[in-house]
C-alpha positions as CSV (number, residue, x, y, z in Angstrom):
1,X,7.8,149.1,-106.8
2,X,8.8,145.6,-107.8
3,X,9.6,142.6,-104.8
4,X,12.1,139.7,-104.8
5,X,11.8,137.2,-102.5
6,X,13.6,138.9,-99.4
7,X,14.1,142.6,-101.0
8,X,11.7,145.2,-102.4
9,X,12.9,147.9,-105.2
10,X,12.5,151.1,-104.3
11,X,13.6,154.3,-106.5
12,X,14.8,157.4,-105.3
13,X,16.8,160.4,-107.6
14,X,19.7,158.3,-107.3
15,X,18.4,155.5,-109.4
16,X,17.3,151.8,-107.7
17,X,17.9,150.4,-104.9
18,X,17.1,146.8,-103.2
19,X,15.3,147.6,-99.7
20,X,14.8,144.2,-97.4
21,X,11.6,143.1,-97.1
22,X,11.1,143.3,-93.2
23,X,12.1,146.8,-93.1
24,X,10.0,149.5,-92.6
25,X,12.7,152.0,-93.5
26,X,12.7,152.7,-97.3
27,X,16.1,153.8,-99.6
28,X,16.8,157.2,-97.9
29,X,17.4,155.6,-94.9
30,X,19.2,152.8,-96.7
31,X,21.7,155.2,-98.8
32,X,21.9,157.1,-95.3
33,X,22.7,153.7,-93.6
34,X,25.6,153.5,-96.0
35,X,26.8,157.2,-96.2
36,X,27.4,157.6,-92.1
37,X,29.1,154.5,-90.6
38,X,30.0,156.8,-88.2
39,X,29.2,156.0,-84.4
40,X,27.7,152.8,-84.9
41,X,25.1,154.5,-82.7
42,X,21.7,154.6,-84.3
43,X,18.9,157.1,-83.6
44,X,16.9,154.5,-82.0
45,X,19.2,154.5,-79.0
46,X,17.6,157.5,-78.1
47,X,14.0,156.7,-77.9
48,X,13.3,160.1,-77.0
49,X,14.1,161.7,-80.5
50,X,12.2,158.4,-82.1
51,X,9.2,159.5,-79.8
52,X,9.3,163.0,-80.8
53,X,9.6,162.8,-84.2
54,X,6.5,160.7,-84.0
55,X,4.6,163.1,-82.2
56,X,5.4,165.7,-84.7
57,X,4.1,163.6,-87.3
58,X,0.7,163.0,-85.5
59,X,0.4,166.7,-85.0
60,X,1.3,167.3,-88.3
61,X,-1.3,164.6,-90.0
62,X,-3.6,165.9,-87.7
63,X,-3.2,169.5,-88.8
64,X,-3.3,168.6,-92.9
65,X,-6.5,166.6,-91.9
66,X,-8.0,170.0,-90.8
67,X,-6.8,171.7,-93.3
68,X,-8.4,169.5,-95.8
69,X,-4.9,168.5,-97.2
70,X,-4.6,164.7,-96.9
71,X,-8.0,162.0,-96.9
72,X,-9.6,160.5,-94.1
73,X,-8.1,156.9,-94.5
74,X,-4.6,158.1,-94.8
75,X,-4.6,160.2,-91.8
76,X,-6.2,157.5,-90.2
77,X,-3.5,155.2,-91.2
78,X,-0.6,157.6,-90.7
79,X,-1.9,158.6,-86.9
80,X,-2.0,154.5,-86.1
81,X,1.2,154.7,-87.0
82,X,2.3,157.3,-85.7
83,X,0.6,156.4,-82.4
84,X,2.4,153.0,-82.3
85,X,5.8,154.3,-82.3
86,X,5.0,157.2,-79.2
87,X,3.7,153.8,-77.5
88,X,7.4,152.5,-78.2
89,X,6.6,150.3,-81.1
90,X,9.1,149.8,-84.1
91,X,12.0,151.6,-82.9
92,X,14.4,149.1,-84.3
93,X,13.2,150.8,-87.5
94,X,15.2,154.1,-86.8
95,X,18.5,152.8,-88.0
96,X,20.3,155.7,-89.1
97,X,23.2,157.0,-87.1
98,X,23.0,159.9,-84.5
99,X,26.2,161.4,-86.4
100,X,25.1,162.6,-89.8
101,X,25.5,165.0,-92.5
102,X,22.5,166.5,-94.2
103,X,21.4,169.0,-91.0
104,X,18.9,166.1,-89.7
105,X,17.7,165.5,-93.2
106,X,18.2,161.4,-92.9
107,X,16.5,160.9,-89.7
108,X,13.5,163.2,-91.0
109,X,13.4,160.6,-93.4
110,X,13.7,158.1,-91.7
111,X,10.7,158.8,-89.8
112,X,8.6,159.4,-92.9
113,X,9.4,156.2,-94.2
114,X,8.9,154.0,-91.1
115,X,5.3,156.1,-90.5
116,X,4.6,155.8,-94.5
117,X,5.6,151.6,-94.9
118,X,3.6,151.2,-90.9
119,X,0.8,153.3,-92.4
120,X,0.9,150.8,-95.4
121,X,0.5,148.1,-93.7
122,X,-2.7,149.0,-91.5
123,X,-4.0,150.4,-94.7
124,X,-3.5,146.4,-96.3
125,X,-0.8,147.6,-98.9
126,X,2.4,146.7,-99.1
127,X,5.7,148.2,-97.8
128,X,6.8,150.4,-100.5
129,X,3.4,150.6,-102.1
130,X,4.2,154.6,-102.0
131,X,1.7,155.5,-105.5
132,X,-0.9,154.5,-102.5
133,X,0.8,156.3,-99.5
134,X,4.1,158.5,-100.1
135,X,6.6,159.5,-97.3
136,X,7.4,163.0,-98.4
137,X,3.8,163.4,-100.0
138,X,1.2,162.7,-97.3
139,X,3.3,162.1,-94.2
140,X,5.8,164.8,-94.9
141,X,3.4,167.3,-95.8
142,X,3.5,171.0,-94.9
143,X,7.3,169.9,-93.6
144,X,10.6,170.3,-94.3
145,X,13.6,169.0,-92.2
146,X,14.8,172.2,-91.4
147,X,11.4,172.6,-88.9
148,X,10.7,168.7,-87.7
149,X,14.3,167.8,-86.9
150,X,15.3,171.0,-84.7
151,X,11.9,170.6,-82.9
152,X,11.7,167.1,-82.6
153,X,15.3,168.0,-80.5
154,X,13.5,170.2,-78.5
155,X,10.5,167.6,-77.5
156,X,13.1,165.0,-76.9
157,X,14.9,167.2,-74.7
158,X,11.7,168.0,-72.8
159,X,11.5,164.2,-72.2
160,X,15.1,163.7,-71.2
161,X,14.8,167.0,-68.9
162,X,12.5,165.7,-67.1
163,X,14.0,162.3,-66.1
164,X,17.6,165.0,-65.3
165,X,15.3,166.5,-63.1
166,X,14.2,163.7,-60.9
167,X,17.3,162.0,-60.6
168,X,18.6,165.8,-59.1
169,X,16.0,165.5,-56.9
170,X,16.6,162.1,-55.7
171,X,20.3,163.1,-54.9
172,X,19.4,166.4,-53.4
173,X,17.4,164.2,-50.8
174,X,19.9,161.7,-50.7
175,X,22.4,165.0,-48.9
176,X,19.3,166.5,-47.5
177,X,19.1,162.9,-45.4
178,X,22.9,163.1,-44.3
179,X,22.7,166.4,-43.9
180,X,20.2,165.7,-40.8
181,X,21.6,163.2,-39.6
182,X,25.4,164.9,-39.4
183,X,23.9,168.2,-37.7
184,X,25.4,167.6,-34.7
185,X,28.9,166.8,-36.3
186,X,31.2,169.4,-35.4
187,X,34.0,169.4,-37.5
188,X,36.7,172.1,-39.0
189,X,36.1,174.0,-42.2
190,X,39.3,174.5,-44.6
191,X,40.2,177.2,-47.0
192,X,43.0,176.6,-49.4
193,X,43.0,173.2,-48.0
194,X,44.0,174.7,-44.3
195,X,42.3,174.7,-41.0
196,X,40.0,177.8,-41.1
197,X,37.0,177.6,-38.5
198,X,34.7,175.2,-37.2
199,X,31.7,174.2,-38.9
200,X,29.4,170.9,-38.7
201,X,29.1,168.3,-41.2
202,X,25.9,168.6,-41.4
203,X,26.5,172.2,-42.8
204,X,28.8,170.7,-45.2
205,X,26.7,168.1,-46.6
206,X,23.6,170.9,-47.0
207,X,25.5,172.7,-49.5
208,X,25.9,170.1,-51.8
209,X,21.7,170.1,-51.1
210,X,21.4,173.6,-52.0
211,X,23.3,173.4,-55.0
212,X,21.8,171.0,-56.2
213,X,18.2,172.8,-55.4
214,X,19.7,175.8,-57.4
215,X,21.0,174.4,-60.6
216,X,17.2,172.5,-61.2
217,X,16.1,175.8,-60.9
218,X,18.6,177.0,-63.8
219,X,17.8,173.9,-65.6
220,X,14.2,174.7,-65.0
221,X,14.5,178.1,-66.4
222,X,16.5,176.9,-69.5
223,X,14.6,174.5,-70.6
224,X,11.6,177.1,-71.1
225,X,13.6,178.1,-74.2
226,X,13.0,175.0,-75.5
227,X,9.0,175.5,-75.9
228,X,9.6,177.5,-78.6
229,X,9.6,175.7,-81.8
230,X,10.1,176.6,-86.0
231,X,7.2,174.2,-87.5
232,X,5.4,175.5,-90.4
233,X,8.9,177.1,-91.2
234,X,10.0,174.4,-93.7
235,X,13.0,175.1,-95.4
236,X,14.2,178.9,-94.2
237,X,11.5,180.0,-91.9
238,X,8.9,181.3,-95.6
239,X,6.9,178.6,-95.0
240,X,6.7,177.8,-98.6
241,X,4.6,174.4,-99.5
242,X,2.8,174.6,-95.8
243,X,-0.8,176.0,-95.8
244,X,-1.0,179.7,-94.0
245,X,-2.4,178.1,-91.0
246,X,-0.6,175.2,-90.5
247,X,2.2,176.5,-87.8
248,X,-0.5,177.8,-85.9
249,X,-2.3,174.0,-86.4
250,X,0.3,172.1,-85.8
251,X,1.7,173.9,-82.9
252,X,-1.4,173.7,-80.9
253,X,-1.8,169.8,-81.5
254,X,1.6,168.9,-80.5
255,X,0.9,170.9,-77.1
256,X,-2.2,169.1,-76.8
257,X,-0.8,166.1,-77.7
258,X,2.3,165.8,-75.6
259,X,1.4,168.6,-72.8
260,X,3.9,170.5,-73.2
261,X,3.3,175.1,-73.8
262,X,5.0,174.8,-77.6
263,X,4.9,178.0,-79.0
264,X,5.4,179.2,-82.8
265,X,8.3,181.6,-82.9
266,X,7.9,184.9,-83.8
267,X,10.7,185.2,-86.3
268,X,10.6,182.2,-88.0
269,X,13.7,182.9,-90.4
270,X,15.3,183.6,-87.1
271,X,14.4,180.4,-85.5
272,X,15.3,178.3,-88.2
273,X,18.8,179.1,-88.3
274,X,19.3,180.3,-84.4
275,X,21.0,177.6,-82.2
276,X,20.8,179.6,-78.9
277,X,18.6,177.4,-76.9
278,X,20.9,174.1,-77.1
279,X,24.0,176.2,-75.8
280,X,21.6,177.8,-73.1
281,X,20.7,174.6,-72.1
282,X,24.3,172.9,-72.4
283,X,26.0,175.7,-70.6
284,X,23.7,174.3,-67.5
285,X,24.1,171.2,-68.5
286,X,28.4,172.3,-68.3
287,X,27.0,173.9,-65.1
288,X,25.3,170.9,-63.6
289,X,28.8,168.9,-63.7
290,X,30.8,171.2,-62.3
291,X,29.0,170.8,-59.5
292,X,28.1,167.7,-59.3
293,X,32.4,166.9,-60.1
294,X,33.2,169.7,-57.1
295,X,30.6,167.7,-54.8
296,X,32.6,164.5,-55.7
297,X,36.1,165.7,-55.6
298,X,35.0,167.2,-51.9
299,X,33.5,163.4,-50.8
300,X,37.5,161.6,-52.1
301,X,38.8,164.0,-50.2
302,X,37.3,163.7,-46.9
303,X,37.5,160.4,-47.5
304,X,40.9,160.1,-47.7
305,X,43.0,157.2,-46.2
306,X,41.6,155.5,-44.3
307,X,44.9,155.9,-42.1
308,X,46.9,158.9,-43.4
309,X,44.4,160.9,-45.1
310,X,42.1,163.5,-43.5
311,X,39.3,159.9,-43.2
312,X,36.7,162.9,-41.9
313,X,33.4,160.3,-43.7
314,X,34.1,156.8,-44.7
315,X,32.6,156.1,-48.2
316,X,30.7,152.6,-48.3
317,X,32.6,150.2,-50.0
318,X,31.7,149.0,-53.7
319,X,34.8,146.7,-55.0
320,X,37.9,145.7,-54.7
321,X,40.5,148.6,-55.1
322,X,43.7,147.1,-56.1
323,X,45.0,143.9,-58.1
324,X,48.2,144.8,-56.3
325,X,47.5,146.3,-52.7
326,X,45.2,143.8,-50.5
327,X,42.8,145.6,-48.3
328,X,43.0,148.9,-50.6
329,X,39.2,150.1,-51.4
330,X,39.1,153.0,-53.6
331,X,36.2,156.1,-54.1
332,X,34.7,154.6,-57.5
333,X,31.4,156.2,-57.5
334,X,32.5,159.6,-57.1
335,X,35.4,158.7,-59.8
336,X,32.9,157.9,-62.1
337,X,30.8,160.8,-61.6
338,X,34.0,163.0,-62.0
339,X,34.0,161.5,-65.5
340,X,30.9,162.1,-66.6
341,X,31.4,165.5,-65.3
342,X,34.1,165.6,-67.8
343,X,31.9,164.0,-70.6
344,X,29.4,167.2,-70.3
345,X,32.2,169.8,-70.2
346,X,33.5,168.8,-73.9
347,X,29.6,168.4,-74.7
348,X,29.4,172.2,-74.4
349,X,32.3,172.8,-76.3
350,X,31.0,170.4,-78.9
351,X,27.5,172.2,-79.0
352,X,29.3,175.6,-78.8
353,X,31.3,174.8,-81.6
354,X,28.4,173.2,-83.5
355,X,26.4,175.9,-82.9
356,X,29.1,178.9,-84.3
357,X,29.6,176.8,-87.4
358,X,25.9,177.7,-88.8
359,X,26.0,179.4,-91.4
360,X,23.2,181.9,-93.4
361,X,19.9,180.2,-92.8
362,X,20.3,177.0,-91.9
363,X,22.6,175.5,-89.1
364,X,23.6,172.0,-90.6
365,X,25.3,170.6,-87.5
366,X,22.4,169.9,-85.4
367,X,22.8,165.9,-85.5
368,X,26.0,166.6,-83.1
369,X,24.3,169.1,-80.8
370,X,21.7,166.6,-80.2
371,X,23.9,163.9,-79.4
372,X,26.0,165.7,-77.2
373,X,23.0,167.4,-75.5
374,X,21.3,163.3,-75.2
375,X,24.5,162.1,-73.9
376,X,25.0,164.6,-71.0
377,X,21.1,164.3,-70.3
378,X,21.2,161.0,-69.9
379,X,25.0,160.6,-68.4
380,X,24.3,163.3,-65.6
381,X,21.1,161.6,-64.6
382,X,22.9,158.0,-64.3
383,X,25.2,159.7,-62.5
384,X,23.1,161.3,-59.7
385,X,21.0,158.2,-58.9
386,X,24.9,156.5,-58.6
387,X,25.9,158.8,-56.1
388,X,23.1,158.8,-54.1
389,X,22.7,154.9,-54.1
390,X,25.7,153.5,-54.1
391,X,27.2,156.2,-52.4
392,X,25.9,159.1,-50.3
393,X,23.3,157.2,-48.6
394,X,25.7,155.0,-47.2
395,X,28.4,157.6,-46.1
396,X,29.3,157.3,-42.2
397,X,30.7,160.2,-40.4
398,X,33.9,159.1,-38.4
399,X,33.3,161.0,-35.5
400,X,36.7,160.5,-33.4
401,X,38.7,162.0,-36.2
402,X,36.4,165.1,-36.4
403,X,36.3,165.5,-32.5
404,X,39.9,165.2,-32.2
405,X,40.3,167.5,-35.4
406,X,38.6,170.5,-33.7
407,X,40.4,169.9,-30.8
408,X,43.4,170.3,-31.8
409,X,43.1,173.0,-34.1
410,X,44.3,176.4,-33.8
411,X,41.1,177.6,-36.1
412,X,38.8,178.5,-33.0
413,X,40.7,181.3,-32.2
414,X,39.3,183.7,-34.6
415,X,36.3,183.4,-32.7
416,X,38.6,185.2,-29.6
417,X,39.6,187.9,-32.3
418,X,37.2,190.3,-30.4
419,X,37.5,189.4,-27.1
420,X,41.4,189.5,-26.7
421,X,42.5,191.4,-30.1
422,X,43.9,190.3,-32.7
423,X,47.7,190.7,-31.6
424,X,46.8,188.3,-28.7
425,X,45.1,185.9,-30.4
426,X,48.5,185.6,-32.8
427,X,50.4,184.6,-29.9
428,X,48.0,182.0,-28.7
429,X,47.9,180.9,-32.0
430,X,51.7,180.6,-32.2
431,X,52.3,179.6,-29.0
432,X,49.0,176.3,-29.6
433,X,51.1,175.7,-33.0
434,X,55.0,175.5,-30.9
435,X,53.9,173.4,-28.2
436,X,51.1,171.4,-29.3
437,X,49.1,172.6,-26.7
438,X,44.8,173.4,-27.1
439,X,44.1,177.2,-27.8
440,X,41.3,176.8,-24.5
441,X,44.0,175.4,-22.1
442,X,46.4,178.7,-23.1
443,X,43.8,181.3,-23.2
444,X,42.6,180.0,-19.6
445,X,46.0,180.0,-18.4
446,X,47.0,183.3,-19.4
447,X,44.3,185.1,-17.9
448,X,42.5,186.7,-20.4
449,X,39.0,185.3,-20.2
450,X,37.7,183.2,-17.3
451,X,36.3,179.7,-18.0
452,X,32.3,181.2,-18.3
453,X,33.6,183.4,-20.7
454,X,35.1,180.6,-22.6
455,X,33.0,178.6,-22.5
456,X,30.4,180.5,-23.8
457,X,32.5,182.0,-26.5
458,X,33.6,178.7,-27.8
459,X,30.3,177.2,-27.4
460,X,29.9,175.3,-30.6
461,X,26.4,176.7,-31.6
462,X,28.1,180.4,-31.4
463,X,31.2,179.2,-33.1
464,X,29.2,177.5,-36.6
465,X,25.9,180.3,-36.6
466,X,26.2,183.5,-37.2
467,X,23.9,185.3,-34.1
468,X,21.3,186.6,-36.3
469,X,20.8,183.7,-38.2
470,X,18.1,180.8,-37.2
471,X,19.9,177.8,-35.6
472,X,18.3,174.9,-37.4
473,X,18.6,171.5,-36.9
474,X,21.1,171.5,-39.8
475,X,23.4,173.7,-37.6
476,X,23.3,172.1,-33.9
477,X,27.0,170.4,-32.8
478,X,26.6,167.5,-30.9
479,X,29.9,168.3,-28.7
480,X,31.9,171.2,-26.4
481,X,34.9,172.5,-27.8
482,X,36.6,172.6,-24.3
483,X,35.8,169.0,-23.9
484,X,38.6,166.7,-23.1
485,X,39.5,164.4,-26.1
486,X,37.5,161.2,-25.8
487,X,38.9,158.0,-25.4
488,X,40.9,156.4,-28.0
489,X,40.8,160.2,-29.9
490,X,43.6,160.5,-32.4
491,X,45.4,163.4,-30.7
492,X,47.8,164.5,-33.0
493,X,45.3,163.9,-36.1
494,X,8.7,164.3,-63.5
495,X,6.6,165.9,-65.3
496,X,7.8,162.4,-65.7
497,X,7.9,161.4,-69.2
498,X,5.2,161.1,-71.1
């Protein structure tokens, strides 16, 4: 290695290249800089991946130093490193984009060269100084890209699932709240966007709970896949250049290290080349938003108005709606989370598609599964702690539009279906929808149930719980059906992270 006065040489089977000074990259991740101008999004932006390939160096170094492979002083050196950039150190290092060719093979390198010029310097060399400490000969060792870059994905996606995790949570509680506090809300449920049968908004708001509770449980599940990892593969799952007992080695100090149950796989020709984990884990990702878009699309709905929608809840507002209309707010929180739903449904597609174009023993399209997989990690997390900051916690039932809503509707009389028939209960129907009349004040009038019977029929707890289920305090109405309409009633109307 020769230096100028702001560039180093470095050589690589390309020839020579010119490497600045204060980098700790080397020429791989120079020629890789050059090669993929792609997203002008470097690796770095994911600290997670940075963070796990780190960690699979340590374990790796730490391994070899068992093994009797690599000298005291350089493992010493390469674990400082190493241990630097899990602390979050040198990240501005890992320059190379998250789109590349070369199945992972330039941010492999990347990492070995950042660790190997770090390592250089806490040994007193120079950067570059590789005669005294190489990146594919002492840090790399054992390795191949083909087993550090799809299990580096795998820790990083342990991280990010994590931080997915909480943020669910936090939005789960976030209904959970409303869901509480609207239990007494009776309101009418719609099918096909038509008056069904009455329900409270309390029950409404639970679902969007529960759904929540069941899709971390999915996610949960999924990401168990992930624990199984291909190092001490190298390059199709032989294990040719690593020692015989380094996957066992290294496996066990990178579930030490980071506390996660890493396992090696039993097949590891199959695991090197299989992809199934990433679509398992983005087809709950896919899962997740669909939700999370239905939730939203539910909230603009009810929303609706203020004066000639359905204006069940009132949203809080966040900004200005229109540059046009004064006094015009619009949803924007669940708008945006509609689009990030959106964002993770072309994800899957992306990692599907990524994942079908492997081909023999090697998948080479990794780089975009983990970008897509990042991107909805990260997008979908954002997105809940939105909603439930800026939006759910601050929703506000309006409670003489659902009053009014109930009372005018026709829906209750299923609940009469057994006590007058079915044939009757068409006619009071009718008869409610011609003349605008309540369905209480014609069944009363016709005769066919006195007021007790009525009353207790139509009693709101009867009418939104099923008799043989418990009436929690999710399910309690606040209010009669018979009622009179009140006053001035529109009548017509983690782990965390480690």
């Amino acid at each position: 290695m020769t230096q100028t006065d702001s560039n180093r040489i470095e050589h690589d089977l390309l020839g020579d290249r010119e490497v600045p000074n204060n980098a700790l990259y080397g020429v791989h991740t120079l020629r890789a800089l050059e090669n993929f101008p792609i997203s002008g999004i470097p690796i770095s932006q994911y600290s997670r991946l940075v963070r796990a390939l780190a960690e699979i160096k340590l374990a790796a170094v730490q391994t070899n130093a068992e093994l009797g492979l690599i000298d005291p002083e350089r493992t010493k050196a390469i674990a400082s490193a190493c241990t630097e950039i899990i602390a979050g150190k040198h990240h501005e290092h890992f320059v190379v984009d998250v789109i590349q060719g070369g199945a992972g093979t330039s941010s492999n390198m990347n990492a070995n060269e950042v660790v190997a010029n770090r390592a250089l310097e806490i040994l007193g060399a120079e950067r570059g100084d590789y005669h005294r400490l190489h990146p594919n000969e002492h840090v790399n060792i054992g390795q191949s890209t083909n087993d550090v870059y799809p299990s580096a994905i795998k820790l990083a996606l342990q991280f990010y699932i994590d931080e997915l995790l909480v943020a669910m949570a936090y939005l789960r509680a976030a209904f959970e709240a409303k869901a509480e506090e609207f239990a007494g809300v009776l309101k009418m449920g719609r099918t096909q966007l038509q008056d069904a049968v009455p329900m409270t908004l309390g029950q409404e708001f639970s679902t969007y709970a529960v759904m929540l509770q069941e899709d971390e449980a999915r996610l949960a599940e999924a990401r168990l896949l992930l624990l199984e990892i291909n190092l001490g593969a190298t390059a199709i799952g032989t294990g040719i250049t690593a020692h015989p007992d380094y996957a066992a080695g290294v496996c066990r100090h990178l579930r030490e290290n980071t506390g996660y149950a890493f396992l090696t796989a039993g097949n590891l020709v199959e695991a090197t080349q299989d992809c199934g984990a990433f679509v398992q884990v983005s087809g709950v990702l896919k899962r997740i938003a669909v939700k999370l878009s239905k939730t939203c699309n539910d909230l603009r709905l009810l929303s609706s108005g203020p004066r000639c929608g359905l204006g069940e809840i009132q949203l809080p507002p966040m900004q200005a709606g229109s540059s046009i209309m004064p006094g015009k707010v619009n949803p924007v929180i669940p708008e945006v989370v509609n689009q990030i739903a959106f964002e993770v449904i072309g994800n899957d597609l992306t990692v599907t598609m990524a994942a079908e174009a492997g081909q023999l023993q090697l998948n080479a399209f990794e780089p975009i599964i983990a970008f897509s997989l990042f991107k909805s990690i990260q997008h979908l997390a954002a997105g809940c702690k939105t909603l439930a900051d800026r939006c759910v916690r601050g929703i506000v039932a309006n409670h003489e539009q659902l009053r009014a809503s109930v009372e005018r509707s026709i829906g209750v009389v299923t609940a009469l279906n057994p006590y007058i028939g079915y044939a009757n209960a068409t006619k009071i129907a009718r008869e409610a929808l011609e003349t605008g009349a309540r369905v209480y004040d014609l069944v009363l009038a016709s005769g066919l149930l006195s007021k007790a019977d009525l009353d207790r029929i139509l009693d709101p707890l009867a009418l939104t719980v099923p008799e043989n289920q418990p009436r929690s305090y999710l399910l309690t109405p606040e209010i009669p059906v018979s009622c009179e309409p009140s006053e001035g009633a529109v009548t017509p109307a983690p782990k965390a992270a480690h």
